[in-house]
Structure formats: C-alpha cells, structure tokens
C-alpha positions as CSV (number, residue, x, y, z in Angstrom):
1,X,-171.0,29.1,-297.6
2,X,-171.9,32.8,-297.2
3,X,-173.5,34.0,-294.0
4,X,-176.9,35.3,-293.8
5,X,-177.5,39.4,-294.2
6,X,-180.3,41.1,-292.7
7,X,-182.2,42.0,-295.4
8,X,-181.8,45.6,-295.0
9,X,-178.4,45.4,-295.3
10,X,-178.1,43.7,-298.4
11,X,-180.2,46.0,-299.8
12,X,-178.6,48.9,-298.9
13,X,-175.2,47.4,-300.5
14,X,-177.2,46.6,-303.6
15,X,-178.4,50.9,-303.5
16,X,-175.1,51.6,-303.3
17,X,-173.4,49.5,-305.8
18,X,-175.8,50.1,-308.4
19,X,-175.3,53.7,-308.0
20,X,-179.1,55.0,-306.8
21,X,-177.9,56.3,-303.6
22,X,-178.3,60.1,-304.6
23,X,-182.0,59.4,-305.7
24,X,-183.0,57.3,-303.1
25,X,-181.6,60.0,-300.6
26,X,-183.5,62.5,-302.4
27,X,-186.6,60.7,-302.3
28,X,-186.0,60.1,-298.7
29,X,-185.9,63.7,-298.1
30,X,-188.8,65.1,-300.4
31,X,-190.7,62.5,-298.5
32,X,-189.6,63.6,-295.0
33,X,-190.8,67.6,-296.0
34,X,-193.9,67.6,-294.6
35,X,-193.8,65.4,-291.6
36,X,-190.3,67.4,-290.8
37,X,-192.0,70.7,-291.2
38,X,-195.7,69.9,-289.5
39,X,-199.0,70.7,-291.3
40,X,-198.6,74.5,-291.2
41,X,-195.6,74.5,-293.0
42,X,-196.6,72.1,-295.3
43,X,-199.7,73.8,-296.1
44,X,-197.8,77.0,-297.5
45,X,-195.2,74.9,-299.5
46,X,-196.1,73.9,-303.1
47,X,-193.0,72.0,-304.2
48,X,-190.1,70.2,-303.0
49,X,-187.1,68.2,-305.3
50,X,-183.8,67.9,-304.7
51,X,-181.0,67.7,-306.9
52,X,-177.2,67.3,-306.1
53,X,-177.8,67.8,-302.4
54,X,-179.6,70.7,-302.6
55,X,-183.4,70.7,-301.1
56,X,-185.5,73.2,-302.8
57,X,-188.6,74.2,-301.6
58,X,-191.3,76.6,-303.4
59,X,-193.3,78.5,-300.9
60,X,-196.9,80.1,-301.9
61,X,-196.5,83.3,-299.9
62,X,-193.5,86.0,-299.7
63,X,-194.0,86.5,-296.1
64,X,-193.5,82.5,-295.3
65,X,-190.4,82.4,-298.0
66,X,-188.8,85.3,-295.8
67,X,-189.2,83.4,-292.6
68,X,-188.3,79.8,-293.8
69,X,-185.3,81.1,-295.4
70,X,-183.7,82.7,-291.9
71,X,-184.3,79.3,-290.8
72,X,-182.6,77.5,-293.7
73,X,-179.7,76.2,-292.0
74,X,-182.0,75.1,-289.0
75,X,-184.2,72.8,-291.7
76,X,-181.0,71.7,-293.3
77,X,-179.9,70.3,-289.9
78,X,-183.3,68.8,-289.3
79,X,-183.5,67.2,-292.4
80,X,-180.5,65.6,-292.1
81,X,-180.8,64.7,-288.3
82,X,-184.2,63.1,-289.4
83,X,-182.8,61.0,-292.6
84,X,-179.4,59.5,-290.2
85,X,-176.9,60.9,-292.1
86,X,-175.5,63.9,-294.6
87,X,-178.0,64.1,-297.7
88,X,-179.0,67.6,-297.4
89,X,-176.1,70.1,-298.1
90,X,-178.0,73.3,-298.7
91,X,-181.9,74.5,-298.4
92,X,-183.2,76.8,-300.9
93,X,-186.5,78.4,-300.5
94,X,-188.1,79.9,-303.5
C-alpha cells in the first residue's frame, strides 16, 4: 500500500509529468509582475507574457522603459527569488 503524499506534492509531480511546467511557471511569473514591482511600476506597464523563459514587459512611457531596462537583471533576480527557483532567464522591456 502506497503512502500518503501531501497534496501539493502530488500535484506538482502530476505538473511535471504531464509536461505543463513551462506554462504554469509562466503564469506564476506574469502573476507575480505587479506585486514584485509595487503599484508604481505596475501602473506604467501595459503587458506582461512570457515565453521560453523570457519575461517581456511593455512599458507605456520611454522614460520608464529606459530605467526598468538598467535594472533588468535586478527584476530577473527578483522574479526568480520570489517564484523559489529558475523560471525567468532573461527580462525584456519594450
């Protein structure tokens, strides 16, 4: 008889062998943007998917673009801090 499995667990084995971990991550990570980020950040940003480990943010304003993207590798970190593990490979502001 098998043993029992916190359900978390199981379901993360079931993510995995079924092949959604990419999405999920992503989804995990567009959903993290603006609690990451705070309110002022978020208020500039229009967009945000991911595909193939790459988080891509469109920004309303030049100015804002220019800033967030001398921070990229800062966000990238954050991101990735925030979701326990390596989803984010790259941050692309546009």
């Amino acid at each position: 008889m098998a043993q029992p499995q916190p359900l978390g667990a199981v379901l993360s084995e079931l993510v995995d062998r079924y092949g959604y971990r990419e999405r999920f991550d992503a989804a995990r990570a567009v959903e993290a943007w603006p609690t990451l980020v705070g309110e002022a950040i978020a208020g500039v940003t229009e967009q945000v998917w991911m595909r193939h480990g790459t988080l891509y943010v469109k920004v309303r304003s030049a100015p804002w673009r220019h800033q967030l993207q001398f921070q990229r590798q800062q966000w990238r970190e954050r991101m990735n801090a925030h979701l326990g593990r390596e989803v984010v490979d790259e941050v692309i502001f546009r």
